[in-house]
C-alpha positions, 0 to 999 in steps of 0.5 A: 691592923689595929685601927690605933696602933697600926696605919699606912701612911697615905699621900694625897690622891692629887700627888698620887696622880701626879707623880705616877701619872695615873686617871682617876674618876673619883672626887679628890677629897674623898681620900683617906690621909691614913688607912685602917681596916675597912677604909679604902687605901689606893691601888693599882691593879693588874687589870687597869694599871694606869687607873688609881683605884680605892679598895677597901682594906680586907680584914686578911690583911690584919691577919698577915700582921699577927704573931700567928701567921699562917703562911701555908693558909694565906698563900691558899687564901690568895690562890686565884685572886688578882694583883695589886699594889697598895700606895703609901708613904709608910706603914706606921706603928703608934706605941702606948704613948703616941710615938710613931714607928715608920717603915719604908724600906726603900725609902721615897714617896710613893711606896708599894705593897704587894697585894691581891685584890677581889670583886664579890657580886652582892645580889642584896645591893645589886652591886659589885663588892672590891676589897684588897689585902696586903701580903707581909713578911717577918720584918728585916733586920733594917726594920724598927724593932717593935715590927715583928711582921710588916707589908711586903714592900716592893721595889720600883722595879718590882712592881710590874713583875707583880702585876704582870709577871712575864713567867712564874719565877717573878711572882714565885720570887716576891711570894717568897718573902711572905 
């Protein structure tokens, strides 16, 4: 993601938690109001779902954007990552004067991205290392015209099927889309 032109549009932490319900133990005033590759975006994941956690945004996530996708070579780079959503409003783009392009298409605050999410050990630093990186899809025909690729949004429902699928089929139908 091009930190200019490209954003996830984030909402505040505060109304994060309070429209989902969800603990969060960080400082409230530490959230990104938009999200550009290396800053950290909200997520829900497969092992604390009712926690809201901040990933940083892995630079695969730019990539999924590209005219160059690789579907073959994202779905080998996911392979035994766990899952996540990405919170948003939108995914923005700005044009060369300044004018924002906004997708969601469901519509509604918040929104959710299906996204896969990793913890690295860094002996260095003696500390855990968390990113995340947001799957994508060629853009529908209801999307803005300038968005060749956007984030694989989920529907409300679809949300727990990606997290916690009850077979293979519910994820299988989501990866579909990339």
């Amino acid at each position: 993601m091009n930190s200019i032109e490209e954003k996830l549009n984030i909402p505040a932490t505060g109304v994060i938690m309070q429209k989902l319900g969800l603990e969060y133990d960080g400082q409230l005033e530490m959230a990104e109001p938009e999200a550009t590759y290396s800053y950290s975006v909200p997520v829900i994941t497969d092992d604390c779902p009712g926690r809201l956690q901040y990933f940083p945004l892995n630079k695969n996530s730019e990539d999924g954007l590209s005219e160059h996708f690789d579907r073959e070579e994202l779905l080998q780079k996911i392979e035994g990552k766990k899952y996540c959503v990405i919170i948003c409003n939108s995914y923005d783009k700005l044009d060369q004067e300044g004018s924002r392009t906004s997708y969601n298409p469901y519509g509604g605050s918040p929104a959710y991205i299906a996204a896969v999410w990793d913890a690295t050990e860094d002996p260095l630093m003696a500390t855990t290392l968390y990113s995340c990186t947001f799957l994508t899809e060629a853009a529908p025909h209801e999307a803005p015209s300038e968005l060749e690729r956007v984030p694989l949004f989920l529907k409300e429902e679809e949300v727990q099927a990606w997290l916690h699928p009850t077979d293979d089929l519910q994820k299988k139908e989501i990866l579909n889309r990339v």
